[in-house]
C-alpha positions as CSV (number, residue, x, y, z in Angstrom):
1,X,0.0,0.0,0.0
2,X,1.3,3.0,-1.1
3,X,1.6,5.9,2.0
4,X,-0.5,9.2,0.6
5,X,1.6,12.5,0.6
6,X,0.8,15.2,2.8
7,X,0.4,18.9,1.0
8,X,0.6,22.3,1.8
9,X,-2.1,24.3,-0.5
10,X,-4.3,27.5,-0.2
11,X,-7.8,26.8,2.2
12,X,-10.4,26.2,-0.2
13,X,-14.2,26.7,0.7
14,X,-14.8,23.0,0.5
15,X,-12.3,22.3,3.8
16,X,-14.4,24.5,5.7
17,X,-15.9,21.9,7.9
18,X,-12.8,19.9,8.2
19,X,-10.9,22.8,9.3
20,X,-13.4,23.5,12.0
21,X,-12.9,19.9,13.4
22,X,-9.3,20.6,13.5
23,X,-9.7,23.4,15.6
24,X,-11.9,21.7,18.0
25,X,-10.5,18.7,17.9
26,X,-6.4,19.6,18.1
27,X,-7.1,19.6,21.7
28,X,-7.9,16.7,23.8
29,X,-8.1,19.0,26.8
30,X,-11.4,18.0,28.6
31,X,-12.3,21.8,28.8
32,X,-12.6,22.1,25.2
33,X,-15.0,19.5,24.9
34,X,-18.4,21.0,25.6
35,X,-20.6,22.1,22.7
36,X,-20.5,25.8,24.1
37,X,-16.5,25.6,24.1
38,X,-16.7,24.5,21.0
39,X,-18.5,27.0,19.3
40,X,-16.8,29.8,21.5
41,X,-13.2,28.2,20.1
42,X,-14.5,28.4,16.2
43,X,-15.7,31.9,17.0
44,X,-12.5,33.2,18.4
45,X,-10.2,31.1,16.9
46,X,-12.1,29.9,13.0
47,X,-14.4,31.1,11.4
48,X,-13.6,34.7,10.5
49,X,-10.2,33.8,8.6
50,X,-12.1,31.2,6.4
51,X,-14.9,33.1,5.7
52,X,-13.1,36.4,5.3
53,X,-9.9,36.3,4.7
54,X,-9.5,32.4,3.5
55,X,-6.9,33.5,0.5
56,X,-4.3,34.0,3.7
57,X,-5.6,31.0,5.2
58,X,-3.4,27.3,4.0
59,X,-4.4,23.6,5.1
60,X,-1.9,20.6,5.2
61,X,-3.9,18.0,3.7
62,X,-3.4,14.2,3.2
63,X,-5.4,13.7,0.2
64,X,-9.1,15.2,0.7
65,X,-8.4,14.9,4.9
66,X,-7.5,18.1,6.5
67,X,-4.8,17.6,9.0
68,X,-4.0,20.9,10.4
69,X,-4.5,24.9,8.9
70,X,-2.9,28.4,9.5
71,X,-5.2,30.9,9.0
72,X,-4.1,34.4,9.4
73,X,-5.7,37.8,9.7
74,X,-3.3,40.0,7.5
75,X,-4.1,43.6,9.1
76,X,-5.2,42.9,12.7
77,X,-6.8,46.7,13.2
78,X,-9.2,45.5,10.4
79,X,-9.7,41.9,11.8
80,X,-10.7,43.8,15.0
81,X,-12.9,46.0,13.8
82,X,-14.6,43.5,11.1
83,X,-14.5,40.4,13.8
84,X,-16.5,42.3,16.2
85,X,-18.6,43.8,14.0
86,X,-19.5,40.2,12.3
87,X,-18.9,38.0,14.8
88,X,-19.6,39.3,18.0
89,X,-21.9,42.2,17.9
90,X,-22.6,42.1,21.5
91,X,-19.5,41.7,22.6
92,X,-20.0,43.1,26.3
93,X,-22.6,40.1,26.5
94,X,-20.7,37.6,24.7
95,X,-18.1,34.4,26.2
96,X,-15.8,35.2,23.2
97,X,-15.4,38.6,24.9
98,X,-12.6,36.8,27.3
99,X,-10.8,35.5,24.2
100,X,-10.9,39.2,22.3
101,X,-9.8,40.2,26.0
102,X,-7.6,38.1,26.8
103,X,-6.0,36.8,23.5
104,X,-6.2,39.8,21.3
105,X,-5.5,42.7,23.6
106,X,-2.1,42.1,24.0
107,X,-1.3,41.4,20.5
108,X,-3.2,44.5,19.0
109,X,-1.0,47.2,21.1
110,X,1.9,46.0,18.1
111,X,-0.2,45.8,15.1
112,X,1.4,49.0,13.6
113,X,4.5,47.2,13.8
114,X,3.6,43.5,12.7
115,X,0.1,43.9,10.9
116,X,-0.9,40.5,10.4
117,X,-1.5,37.8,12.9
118,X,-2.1,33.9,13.0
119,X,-3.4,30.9,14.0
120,X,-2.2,27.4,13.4
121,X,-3.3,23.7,14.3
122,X,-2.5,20.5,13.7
123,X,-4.3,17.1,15.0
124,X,-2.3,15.5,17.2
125,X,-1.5,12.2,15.0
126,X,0.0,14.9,12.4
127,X,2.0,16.8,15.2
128,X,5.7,17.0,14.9
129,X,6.3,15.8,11.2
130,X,7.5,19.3,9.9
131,X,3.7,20.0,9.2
132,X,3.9,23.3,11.1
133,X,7.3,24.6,9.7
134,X,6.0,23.7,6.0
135,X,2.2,25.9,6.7
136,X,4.3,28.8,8.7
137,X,6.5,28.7,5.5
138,X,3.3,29.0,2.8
139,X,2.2,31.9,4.8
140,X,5.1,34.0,5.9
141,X,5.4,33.5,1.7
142,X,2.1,34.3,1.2
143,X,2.5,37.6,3.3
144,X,5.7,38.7,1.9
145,X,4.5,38.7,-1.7
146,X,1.1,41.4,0.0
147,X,4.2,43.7,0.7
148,X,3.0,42.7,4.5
149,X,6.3,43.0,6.8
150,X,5.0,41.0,9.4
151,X,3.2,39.1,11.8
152,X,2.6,38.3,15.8
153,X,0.5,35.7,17.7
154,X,-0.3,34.8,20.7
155,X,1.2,31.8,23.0
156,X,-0.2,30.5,26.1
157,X,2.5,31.1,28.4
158,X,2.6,27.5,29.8
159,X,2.7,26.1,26.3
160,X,6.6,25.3,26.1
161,X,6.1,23.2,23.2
162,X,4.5,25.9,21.0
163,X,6.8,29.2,21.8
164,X,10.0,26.5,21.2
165,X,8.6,25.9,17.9
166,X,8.0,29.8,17.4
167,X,11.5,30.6,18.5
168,X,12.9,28.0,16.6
169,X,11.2,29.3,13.3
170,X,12.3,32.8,14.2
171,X,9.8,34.9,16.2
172,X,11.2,37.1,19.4
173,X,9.2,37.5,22.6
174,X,7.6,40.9,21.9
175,X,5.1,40.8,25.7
176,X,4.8,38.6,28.3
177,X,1.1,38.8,29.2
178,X,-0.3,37.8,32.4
179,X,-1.4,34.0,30.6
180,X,0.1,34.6,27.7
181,X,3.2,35.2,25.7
182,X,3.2,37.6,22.7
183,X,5.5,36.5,20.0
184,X,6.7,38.3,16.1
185,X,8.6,38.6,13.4
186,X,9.4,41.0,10.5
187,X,10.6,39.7,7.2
C-alpha cells in the first residue's frame, strides 16, 4: 500500500468543515470539549479567517483529509474592527469577549509594527512531522509577496512546546502577558 503525501495548498471553501474539526479537535483538553466551548473556540479562533480572509488561510492536507491549517488575519486593526462587528456584535454580553480580551488585547497594542497575525493547528497524530514549519513557510510566503512586513500571535505562556517551535522558526518574545506570551517577526 502506497503511504499518501501530505500537501501544503491555499484553504479552499470545501475544507471548511474539516478545518473547523481541527480546531476543536487539536485539543484533547477535557475543557474544550463541551458544545459551548466549542462554538466559542470556532468563534474566536475559525471562522472569521475562512470566511473572510480564506486567500491568507493554508491547510496541510493528506489527500481530501485536513490535518492541520494556518489561518491568518493580514491587518489585525481591520480583523478587529470586522471580527467584532460580524462575529460578535454584542461583545460586552458575549463568552468570546474573554478570548478578544484576553488573546487579542495584548497582540493589537503591536499591530502597527507586525500587521498581520495567525493561528495554526495540527491534529495530534499529524503533530511533529514538519507540518507546522512547511504551513508557517506557505504563509510567511504568502504575506511577503502582500508587501506585508510581518506578523505576531499569541502563546499561552505555559505552552513550552508551541513558543520553542515559534522561537525555533524565528519569532522574538515581543510581551509577556499575564497568561500569555506575545511572540513576532518582520521579514
Amino acid at each position: 500500500m502506497e503511504e499518501r503525501k501530505i500537501v501544503v495548498r491555499p484553504y479552499r471553501a470545501e475544507d471548511h468543515d474539516q478545518v473547523q474539526g481541527v480546531c476543536v479537535g487539536a485539543s484533547d483538553d477535557p475543557m474544550f470539549q463541551s458544545e459551548q466551548m466549542k462554538k466559542l473556540m470556532l468563534t474566536a479562533f475559525c471562522d472569521y479567517y475562512i470566511e473572510q480572509e480564506p486567500e491568507n488561510c493554508f491547510v496541510a492536507a493528506e489527500g481530501d483529509r485536513v490535518a492541520g491549517y494556518i489561518l491568518c488575519a493580514e491587518n489585525s486593526k481591520q480583523w478587529a474592527e470586522d471580527f467584532t462587528r460580524l462575529y460578535v456584535p454584542d461583545l460586552e454580553n458575549n463568552p468570546a469577549k474573554v478570548f478578544f480580551d484576553g488573546i487579542m488585547a495584548s497582540p493589537l497594542k503591536y499591530a502597527d509594527t507586525y500587521p498581520a497575525h495567525l493561528h495554526i493547528d495540527l491534529l495530534p497524530k499529524y503533530q511533529r512531522q514538519g507540518l507546522g514549519t512547511r504551513l508557517m513557510d506557505a504563509l510567511i510566503a504568502h504575506l511577503k509577496e502582500k508587501g506585508i512586513p510581518g506578523v505576531m500571535l499569541g502563546v499561552a505562556r505555559d505552552n513550552e512546546k508551541g513558543q520553542n517551535f515559534y522561537r525555533k522558526y524565528g519569532f522574538s518574545v515581543v510581551e509577556e502577558a499575564e497568561g500569555e506570551t506575545v511572540m513576532a517577526m518582520l521579514f
